[in-house]
C-alpha positions in Angstrom: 0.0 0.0 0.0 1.5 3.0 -1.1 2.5 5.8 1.9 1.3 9.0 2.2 3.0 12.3 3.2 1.9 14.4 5.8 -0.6 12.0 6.9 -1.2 13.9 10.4 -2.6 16.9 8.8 -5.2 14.8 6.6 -6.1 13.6 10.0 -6.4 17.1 11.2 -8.7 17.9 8.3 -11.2 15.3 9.0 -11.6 16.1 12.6 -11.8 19.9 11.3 -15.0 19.0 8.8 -16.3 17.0 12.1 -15.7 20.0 13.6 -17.6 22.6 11.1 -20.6 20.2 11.0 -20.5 20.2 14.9 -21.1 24.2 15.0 -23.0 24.3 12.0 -25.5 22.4 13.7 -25.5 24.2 16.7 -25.3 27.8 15.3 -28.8 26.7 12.8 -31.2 28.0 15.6 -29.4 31.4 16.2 -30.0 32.4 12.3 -33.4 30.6 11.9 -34.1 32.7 15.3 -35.9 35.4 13.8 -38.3 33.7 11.4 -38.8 30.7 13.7 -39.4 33.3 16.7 -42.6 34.6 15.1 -43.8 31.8 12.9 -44.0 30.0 16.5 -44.9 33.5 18.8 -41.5 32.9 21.1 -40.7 35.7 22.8 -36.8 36.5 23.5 -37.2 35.1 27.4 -38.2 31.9 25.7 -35.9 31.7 22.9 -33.1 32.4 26.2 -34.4 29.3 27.7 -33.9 27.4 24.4 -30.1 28.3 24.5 -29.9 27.5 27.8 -31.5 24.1 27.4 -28.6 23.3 24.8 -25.9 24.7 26.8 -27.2 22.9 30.2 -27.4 19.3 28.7 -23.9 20.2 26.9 -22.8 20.8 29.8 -23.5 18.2 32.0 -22.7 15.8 29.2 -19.2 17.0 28.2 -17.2 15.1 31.1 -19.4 12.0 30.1 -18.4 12.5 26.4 -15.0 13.1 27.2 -15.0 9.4 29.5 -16.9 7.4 27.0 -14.0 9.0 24.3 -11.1 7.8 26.7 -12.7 4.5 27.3 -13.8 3.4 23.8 -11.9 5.4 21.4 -11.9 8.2 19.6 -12.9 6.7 16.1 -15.9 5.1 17.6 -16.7 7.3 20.2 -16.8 10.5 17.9 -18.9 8.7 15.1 -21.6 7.6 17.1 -21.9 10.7 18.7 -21.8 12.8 15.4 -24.7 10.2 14.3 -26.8 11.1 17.2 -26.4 14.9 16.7 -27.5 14.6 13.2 -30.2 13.1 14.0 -31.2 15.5 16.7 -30.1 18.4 14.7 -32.8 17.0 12.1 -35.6 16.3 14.2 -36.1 19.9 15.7 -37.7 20.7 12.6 -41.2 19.3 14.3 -40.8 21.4 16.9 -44.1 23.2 17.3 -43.3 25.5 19.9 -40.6 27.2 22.3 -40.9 24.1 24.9 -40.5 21.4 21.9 -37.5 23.3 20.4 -36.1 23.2 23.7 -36.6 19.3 23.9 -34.7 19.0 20.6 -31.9 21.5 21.0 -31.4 19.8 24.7 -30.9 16.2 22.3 -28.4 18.6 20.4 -26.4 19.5 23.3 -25.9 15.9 24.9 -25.0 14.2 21.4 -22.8 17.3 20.6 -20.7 17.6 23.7 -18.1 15.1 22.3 -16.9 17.5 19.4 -14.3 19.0 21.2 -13.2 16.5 23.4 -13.0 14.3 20.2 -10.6 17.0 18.3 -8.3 17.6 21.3 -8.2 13.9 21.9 -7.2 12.7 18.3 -4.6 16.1 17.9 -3.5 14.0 20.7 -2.7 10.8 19.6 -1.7 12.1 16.0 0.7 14.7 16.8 4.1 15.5 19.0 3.5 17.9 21.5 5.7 20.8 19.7 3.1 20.8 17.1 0.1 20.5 18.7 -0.9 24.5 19.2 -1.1 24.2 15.4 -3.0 21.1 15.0 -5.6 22.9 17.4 -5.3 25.8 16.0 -7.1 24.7 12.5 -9.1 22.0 14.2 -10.3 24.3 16.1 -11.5 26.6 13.0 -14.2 24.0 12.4 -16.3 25.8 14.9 -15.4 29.2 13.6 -15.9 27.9 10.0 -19.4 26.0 11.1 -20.5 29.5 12.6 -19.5 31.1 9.3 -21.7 29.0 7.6 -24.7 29.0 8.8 -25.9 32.5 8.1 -26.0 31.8 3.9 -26.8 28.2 3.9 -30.0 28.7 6.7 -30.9 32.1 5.0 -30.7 30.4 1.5 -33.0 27.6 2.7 -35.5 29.8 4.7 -36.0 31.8 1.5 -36.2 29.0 -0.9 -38.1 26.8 1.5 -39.3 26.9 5.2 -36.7 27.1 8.2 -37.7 23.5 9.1 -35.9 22.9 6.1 -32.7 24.2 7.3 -32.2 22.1 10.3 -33.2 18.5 8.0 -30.4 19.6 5.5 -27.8 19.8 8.2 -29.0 17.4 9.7 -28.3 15.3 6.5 -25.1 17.1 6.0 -23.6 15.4 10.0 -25.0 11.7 8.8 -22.6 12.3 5.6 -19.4 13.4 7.8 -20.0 10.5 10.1 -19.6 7.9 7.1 -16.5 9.8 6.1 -15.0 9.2 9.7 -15.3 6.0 9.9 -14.3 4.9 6.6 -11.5 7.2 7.0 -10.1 7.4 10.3 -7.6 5.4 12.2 -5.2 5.7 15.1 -1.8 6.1 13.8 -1.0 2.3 14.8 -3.5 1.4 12.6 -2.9 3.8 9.8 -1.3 1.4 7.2 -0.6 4.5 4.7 1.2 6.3 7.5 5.0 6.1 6.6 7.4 4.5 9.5 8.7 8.2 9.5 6.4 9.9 10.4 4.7 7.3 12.5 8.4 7.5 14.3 8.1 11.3 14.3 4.8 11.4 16.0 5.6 8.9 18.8 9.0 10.4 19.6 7.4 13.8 20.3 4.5 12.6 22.9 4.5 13.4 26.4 7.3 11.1 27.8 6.1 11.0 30.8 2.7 9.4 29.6 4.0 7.2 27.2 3.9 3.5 28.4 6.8 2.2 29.5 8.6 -0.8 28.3 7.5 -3.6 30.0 4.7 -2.3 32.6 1.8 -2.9 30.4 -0.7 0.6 29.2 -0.3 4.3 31.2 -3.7 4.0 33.5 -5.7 7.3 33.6 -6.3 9.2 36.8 -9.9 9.1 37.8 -12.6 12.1 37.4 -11.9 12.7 41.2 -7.9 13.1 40.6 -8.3 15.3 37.8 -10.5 17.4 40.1 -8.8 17.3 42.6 -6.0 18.7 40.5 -4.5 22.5 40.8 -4.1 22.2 37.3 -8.0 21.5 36.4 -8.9 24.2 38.3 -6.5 26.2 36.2 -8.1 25.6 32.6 -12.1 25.1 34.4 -12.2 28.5 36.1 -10.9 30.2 32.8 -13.4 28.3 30.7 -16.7 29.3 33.1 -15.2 32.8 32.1 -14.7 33.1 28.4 -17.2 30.4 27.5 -19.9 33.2 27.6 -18.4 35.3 24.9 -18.4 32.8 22.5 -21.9 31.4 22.9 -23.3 34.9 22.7 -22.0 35.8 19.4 -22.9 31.9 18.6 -26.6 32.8 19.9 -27.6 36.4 19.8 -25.6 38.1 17.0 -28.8 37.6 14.3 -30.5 38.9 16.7 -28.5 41.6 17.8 -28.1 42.6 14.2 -32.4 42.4 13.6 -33.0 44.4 17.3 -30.2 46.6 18.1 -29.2 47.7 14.2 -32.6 46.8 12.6 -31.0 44.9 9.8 -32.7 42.3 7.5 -32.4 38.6 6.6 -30.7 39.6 3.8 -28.5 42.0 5.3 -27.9 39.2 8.2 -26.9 36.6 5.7 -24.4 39.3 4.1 -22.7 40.2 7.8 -23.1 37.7 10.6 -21.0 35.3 8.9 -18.0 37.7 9.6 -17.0 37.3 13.0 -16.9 33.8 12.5 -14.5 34.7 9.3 -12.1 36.6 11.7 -12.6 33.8 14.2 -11.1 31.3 12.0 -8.0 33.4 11.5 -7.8 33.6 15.4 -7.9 29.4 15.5 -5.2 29.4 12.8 -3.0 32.5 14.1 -2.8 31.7 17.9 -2.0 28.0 16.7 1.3 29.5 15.2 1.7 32.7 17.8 2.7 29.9 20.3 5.6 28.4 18.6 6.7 31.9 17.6 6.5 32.9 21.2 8.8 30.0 22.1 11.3 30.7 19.2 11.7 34.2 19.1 11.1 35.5 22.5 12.8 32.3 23.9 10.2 31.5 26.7 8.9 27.8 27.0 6.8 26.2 25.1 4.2 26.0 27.9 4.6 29.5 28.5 3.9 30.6 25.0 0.2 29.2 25.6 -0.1 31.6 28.0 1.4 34.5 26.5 -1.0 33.9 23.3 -4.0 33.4 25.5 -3.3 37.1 26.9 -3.5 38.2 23.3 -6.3 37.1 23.2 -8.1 38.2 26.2 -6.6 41.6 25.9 -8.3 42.0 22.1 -11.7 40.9 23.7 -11.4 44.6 25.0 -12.2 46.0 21.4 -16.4 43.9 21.6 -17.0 45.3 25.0 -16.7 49.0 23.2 -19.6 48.5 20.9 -21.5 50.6 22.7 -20.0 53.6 22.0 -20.3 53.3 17.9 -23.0 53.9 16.2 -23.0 52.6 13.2 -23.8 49.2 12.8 -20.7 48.4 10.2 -18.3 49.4 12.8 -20.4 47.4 15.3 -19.7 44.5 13.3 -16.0 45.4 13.0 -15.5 45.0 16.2 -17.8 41.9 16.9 -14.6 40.6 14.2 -12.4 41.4 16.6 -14.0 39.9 19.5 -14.6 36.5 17.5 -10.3 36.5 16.7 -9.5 37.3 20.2 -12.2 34.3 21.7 -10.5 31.9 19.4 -6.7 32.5 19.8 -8.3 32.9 23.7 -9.2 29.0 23.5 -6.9 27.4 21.5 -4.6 28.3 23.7 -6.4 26.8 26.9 -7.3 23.7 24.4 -3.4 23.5 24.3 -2.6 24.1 28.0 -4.6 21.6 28.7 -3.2 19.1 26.2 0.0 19.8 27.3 -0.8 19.1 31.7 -2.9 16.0 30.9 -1.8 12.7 29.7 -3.1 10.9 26.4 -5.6 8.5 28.7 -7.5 11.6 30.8 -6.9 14.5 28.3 -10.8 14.2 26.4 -12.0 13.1 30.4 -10.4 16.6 31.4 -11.2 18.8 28.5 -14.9 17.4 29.1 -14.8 18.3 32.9 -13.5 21.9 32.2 -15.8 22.6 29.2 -18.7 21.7 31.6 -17.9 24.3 33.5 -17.6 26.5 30.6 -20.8 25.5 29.8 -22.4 26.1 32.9 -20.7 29.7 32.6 -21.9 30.1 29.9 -25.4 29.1 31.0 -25.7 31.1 33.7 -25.1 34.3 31.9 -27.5 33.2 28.9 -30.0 33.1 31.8 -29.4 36.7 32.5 -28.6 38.0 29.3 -31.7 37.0 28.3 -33.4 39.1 31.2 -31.2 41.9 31.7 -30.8 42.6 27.6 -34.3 44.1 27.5 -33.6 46.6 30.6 -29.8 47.7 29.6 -29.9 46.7 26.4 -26.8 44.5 24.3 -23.8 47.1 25.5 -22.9 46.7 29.2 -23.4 43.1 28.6 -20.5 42.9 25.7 -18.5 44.6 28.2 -18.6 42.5 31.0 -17.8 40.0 28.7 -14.8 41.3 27.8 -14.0 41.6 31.9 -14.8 38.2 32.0 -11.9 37.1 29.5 -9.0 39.2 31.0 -10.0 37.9 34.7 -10.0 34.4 32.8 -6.2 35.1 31.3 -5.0 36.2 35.0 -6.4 32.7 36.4 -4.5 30.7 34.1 -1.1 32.7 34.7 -1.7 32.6 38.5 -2.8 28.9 39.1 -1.7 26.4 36.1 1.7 24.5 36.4 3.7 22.5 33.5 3.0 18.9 34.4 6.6 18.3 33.5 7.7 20.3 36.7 8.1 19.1 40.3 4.7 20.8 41.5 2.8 18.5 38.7 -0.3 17.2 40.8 -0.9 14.4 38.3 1.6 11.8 38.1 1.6 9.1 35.5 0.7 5.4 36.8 1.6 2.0 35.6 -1.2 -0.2 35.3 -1.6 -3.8 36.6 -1.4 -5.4 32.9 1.6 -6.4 32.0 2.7 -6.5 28.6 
């Protein structure tokens, strides 16, 4: 069988399409919002109890995702989920009414908490942990690139057909990526067109100190209550139930942000929202490559670099929390850009910190534990947002948003430690099995 070059990234790219289906799914409701809203009479408390319905039953599920991914795989851990979303995604075009959409978008958020715990987890196996920032970095654009999306494809379909429509056609669109992953994917011990080079490459770069050791049988994981127990959980979970809001609000309220607040049109929404997702992806892509040139060029460590691009970003999220003080709507939307680059170099770099302080067998357990409490972040301030956004509007909430991302940034430079170092709270254990 003949070898292929550069096998890793072609990995990369199918987790990234798993990825863009993922948040295409997801970011459906937020354009459909405004037609659905009044073809169904939901008023904006309801449609906030719809979002928060998703982001609950994500949240709770992540950690469970992120287990069921450690104990049976990623290949067939990530396709069954990514089945079940479709499905899900698909079926909330009966909904008749705020409390049915809810029902369905709560289905959405359990089958969809895997997607990230999925991507970190096979970036994992499939790449040396010098490149790894990187390898997030354009995984991680699926979601930007998903979020993108949606605006023309659910506009397109709402126009030429019903917005039913638009959540059946991505529904069909996650059943196709799902076939693709498992025809496709393979760990690299499996991968037969992976060249002894690179396979050699890849393996000589993981985490040495959870690789199994010759002789002693597989690396055992730490349990959920060592990981929590961990200083270093704390460190990326605290950051995430900060900056997690940011993102689902642009994910969930800039259509309607855009129809309210700057009285644009469907048309008009399908011409702009799409944009801060644009300058989103070139945050994923960016920070994945800020962090190597942090480490080259300004000669800190690798695991320091994370942190120094994760204060780029937090420090940009400044430029959203301002929108209050423009007034017109295309500068508004300018700096919405800017706040979707600065969430996204933001995360990718806490998706890499945490690759980089857990081991191969807990790393989708822990990024599922921390992105719960993301998502319960994330909830709570839905809950509010969608109170308080009819009293003081869609400003002060933007900027305690961007409050939210710096206090995250000083968290993770006061509290997380290199797992490498002597105050590492997670140590590797032999398990029983011997080889």
């Amino acid at each position: 069988m003949n070898k292929m070059k550069g096998m890793r990234w072609w990995m990369v790219g199918l987790v990234t399409f798993g990825l863009i289906v993922n948040y295409l799914a997801r970011n459906t409701l937020s354009v459909a919002a405004p037609t659905m809203m009044k073809d169904l009479s939901i008023t904006t408390t309801e449609y906030s109890y719809i979002v928060v319905a998703w982001q609950i039953c994500y949240a709770v599920m992540q950690p469970v995702a992120g287990f069921v991914l450690d104990a049976v795989g990623t290949k067939i851990g990530f396709a069954a989920f990514a089945l079940a979303w479709s499905v899900a995604c698909a079926g909330a075009a009966l909904a008749s009414g705020w409390q049915s959409m809810a029902f369905f978008r709560g289905l959405l958020g359990l089958t969809e908490a895997a997607g990230i715990p999925a991507g970190v987890k096979a970036t994992t196996e499939w790449f040396p942990a010098k490149e790894r920032s990187v390898a997030i970095g354009w995984f991680n654009i699926g979601s930007s690139i998903g979020a993108l999306c949606a605006p023309p494809l659910v506009v397109w379909t709402i126009l030429h057909g019903t917005w039913q429509m638009s959540f059946v056609v991505v529904g069909a669109i996650g059943i196709v990526w799902t076939l693709l992953w498992v025809l496709f994917y393979k760990h690299p011990r499996d991968q037969k067109r992976l060249s002894d080079a690179e396979r050699d490459y890849i393996l000589s770069g993981q985490d040495t100190a959870f690789q199994d050791a010759p002789g002693q049988g597989s690396v055992a994981k730490a349990s959920w209550k060592q990981i929590v127990r961990s200083r270093n959980f704390w460190s990326i979970a605290i950051p995430r139930f900060l900056s997690e809001p940011a993102w689902q609000t642009f994910n969930a309220w800039i259509p309607l942000y855009m129809a309210t607040e700057r009285h644009m049109d469907l048309k008009e929404i399908a011409a702009f929202a799409w944009l801060p997702f644009l300058a989103a992806d070139i945050g994923c892509v960016l920070g994945g490559y800020l962090s190597p040139l942090f480490h080259k060029h300004f000669k800190v460590s690798l695991f320091n670099s994370r942190k120094w691009v994760m204060t780029v970003g937090a420090l940009s999220m400044v430029a959203p929390g301002c929108i209050g003080l423009v007034a017109s709507p295309y500068t508004a939307i300018f700096l919405l850009c800017i706040g979707g680059f600065a969430h996204q170099v933001l995360s990718g770099a806490l998706y890499s910190i945490t690759s980089d302080v857990f081991g191969k067998n807990e790393v989708a357990t822990a990024t599922g534990l921390a992105g719960m409490s993301g998502y319960l972040g994330a909830t709570v301030f839905t809950l509010v947002f969608g109170v308080l956004v009819k009293v003081v509007g869609y400003s002060p909430l933007f900027a305690v948003l961007a409050v939210f991302d710096v206090l995250a940034c000083i968290v993770v430079w006061s509290l997380v430690r290199d797992k490498s170092g002597p105050n590492s709270p997670i140590k590797p254990r032999p398990s029983l099995k011997t080889a």
